[in-house]
C-alpha positions as CSV (number, residue, x, y, z in Angstrom):
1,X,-25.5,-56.7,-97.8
2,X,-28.4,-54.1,-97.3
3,X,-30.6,-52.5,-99.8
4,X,-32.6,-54.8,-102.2
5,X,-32.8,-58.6,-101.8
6,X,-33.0,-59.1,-105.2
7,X,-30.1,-57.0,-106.1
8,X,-28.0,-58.3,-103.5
9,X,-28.1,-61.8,-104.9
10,X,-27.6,-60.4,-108.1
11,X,-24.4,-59.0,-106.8
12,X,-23.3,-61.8,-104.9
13,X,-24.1,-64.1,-108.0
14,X,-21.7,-62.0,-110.3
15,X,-18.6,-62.0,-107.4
16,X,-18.5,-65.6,-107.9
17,X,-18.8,-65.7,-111.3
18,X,-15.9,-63.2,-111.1
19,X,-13.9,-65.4,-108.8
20,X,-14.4,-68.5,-110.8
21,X,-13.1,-66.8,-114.0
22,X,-16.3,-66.1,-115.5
23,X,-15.2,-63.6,-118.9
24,X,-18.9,-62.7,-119.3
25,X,-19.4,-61.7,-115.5
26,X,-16.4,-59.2,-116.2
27,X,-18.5,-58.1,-119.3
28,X,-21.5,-57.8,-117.1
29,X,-20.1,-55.6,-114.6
30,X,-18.4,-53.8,-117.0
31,X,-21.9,-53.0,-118.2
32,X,-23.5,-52.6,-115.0
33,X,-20.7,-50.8,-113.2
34,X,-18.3,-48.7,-115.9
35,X,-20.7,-45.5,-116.2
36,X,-20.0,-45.3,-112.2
37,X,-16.6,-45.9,-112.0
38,X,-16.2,-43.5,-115.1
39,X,-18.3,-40.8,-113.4
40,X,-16.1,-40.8,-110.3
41,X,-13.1,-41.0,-111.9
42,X,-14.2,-37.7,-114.4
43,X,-15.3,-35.9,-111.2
44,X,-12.0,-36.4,-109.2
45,X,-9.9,-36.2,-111.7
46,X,-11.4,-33.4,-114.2
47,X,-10.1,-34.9,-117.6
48,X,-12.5,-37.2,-119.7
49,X,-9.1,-39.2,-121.2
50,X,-7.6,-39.8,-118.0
51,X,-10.9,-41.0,-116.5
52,X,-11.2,-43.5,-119.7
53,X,-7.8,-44.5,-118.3
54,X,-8.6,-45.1,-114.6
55,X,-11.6,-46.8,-115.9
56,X,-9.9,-49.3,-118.0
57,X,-7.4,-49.6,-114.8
58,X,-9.7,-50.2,-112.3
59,X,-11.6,-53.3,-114.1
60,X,-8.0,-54.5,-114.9
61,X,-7.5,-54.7,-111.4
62,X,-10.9,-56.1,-110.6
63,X,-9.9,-58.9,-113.4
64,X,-6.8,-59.8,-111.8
65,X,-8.0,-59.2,-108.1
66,X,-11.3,-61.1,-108.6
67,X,-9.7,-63.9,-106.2
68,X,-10.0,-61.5,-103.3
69,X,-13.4,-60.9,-104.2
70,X,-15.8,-61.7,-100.9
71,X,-19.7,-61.5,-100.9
72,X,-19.1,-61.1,-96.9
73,X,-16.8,-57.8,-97.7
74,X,-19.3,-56.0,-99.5
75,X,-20.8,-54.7,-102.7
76,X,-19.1,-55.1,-105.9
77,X,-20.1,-51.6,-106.4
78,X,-18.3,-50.7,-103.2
79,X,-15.2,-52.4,-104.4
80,X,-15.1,-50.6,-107.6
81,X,-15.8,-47.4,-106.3
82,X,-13.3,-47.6,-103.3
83,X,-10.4,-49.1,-106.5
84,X,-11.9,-46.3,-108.6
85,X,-11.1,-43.6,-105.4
86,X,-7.3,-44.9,-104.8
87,X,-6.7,-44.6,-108.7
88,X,-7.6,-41.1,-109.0
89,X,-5.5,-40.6,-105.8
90,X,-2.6,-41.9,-107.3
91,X,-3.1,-39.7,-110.5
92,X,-3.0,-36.9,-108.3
93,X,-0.1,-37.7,-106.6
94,X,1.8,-38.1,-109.8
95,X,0.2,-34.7,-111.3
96,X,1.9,-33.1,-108.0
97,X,5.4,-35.0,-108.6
98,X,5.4,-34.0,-111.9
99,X,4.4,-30.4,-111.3
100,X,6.8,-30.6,-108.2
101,X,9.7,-31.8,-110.4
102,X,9.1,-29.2,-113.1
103,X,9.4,-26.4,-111.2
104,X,11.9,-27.6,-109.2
105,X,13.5,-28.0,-112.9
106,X,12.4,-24.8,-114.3
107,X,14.3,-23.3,-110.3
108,X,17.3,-24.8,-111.6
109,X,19.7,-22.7,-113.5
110,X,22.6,-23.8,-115.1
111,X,25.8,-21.8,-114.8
112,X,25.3,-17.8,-115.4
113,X,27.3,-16.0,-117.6
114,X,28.5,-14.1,-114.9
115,X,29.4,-17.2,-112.8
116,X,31.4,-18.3,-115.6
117,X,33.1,-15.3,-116.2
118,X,34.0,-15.2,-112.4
119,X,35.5,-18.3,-112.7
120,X,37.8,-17.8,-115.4
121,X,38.7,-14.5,-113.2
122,X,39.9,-16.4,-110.9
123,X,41.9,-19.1,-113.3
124,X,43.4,-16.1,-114.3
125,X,44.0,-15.0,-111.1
126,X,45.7,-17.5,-109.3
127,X,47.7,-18.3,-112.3
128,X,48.7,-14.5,-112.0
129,X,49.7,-14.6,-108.4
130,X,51.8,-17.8,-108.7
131,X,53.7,-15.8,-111.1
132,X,54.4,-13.5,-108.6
133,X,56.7,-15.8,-106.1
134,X,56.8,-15.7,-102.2
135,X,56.1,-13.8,-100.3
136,X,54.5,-11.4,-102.8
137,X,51.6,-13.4,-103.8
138,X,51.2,-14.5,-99.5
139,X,50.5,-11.3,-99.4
140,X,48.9,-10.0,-102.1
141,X,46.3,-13.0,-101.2
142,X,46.2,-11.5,-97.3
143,X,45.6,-8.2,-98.2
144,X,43.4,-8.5,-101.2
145,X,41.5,-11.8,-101.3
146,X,41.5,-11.9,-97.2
147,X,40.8,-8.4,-96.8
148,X,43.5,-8.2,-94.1
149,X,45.2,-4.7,-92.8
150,X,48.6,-4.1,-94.0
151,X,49.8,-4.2,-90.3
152,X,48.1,-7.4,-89.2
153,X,49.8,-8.9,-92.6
154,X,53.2,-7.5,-91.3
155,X,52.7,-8.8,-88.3
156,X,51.5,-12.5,-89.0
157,X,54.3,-12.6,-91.8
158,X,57.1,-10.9,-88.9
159,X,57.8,-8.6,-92.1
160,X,58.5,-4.4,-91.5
161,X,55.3,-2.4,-92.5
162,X,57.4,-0.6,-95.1
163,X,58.4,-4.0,-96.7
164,X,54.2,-5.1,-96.8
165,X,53.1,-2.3,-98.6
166,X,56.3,-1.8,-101.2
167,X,55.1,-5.4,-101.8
168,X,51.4,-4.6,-101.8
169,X,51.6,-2.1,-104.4
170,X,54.5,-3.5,-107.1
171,X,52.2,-6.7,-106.6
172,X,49.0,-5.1,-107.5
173,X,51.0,-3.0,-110.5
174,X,52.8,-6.7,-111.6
175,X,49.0,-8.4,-111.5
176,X,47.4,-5.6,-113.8
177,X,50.2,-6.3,-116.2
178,X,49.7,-9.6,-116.3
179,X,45.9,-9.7,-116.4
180,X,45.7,-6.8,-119.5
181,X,48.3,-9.2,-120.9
182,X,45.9,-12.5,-120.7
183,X,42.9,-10.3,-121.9
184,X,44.3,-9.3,-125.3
């Protein structure tokens, strides 16, 4: 350990107290080390509650860690601080999750109005077209949902053009009928 002699055995002196269970060496660093563990946590982390909180954490930890305490390791002060650092990372990386997750929420939309309406369209609509019988509603479905020419229907179908269209357009008039019916 570097710095003063005095302090150093000091310091060494309260580790084992710390390792042997000492309650009062917990209270004594508490006293000698909570104002710097508190002024790191305010600085990294901006909010005087949350520091409190780290605080409280970090000599928690140093409580139930104190078996891994080692002179040899360092400063007690070093050990704090370094406890103190990973804290307030942690914080930070669950302020990030959180804001992540809100605005990840907030991105979420639930079904629009629109999208429901389109969907009871097409309820409508393929309840419409299985009224309709084959081949009418085939190709009704080519020409209108497929976007297919009348003569490439005719001809995947092996139907005359004539016969396509005549069913095309009594289709089309049948599925008007039946929609203005359902939206009355």
């Amino acid at each position: 350990m570097t710095g003063d002699p005095v302090q150093a055995a000091m310091g060494e002196d309260l580790m084992r107290r710390l390792v042997d269970g000492d309650e009062s060496a917990l209270a004594e660093a508490y006293q000698r080390f909570g104002a710097l563990v508190h002024t790191i946590a305010q600085r990294s982390v901006g909010e005087h509650h949350e520091a409190e909180d780290i605080t409280q954490q970090v000599f928690v930890a140093l409580w139930k860690g104190r078996a891994s305490l080692d002179p040899g390791n360092g400063s007690l002060g070093g050990w704090l601080a370094t406890v103190t650092r990973r804290r307030c990372a942690d914080l930070h990386a669950a302020r990030a999750r959180r804001s992540r997750d809100e605005r990840a929420f907030a991105q979420e939309e639930g079904p629009s109005v629109t999208a429901a309406q389109d969907v009871v369209e097409q309820v409508y609509l393929a309840d419409a077209l299985q009224a309709l019988g084959d081949p009418r509603a085939t190709i009704i479905r080519m020409a209108v949902i497929e976007d297919r020419r009348h003569e490439d229907i005719a001809q995947t179908l092996q139907l005359p053009l004539g016969t396509v269209k005549s069913h095309v357009r009594r289709g089309l008039t049948h599925l008007r009928k039946h929609l203005e019916e359902v939206n009355r």
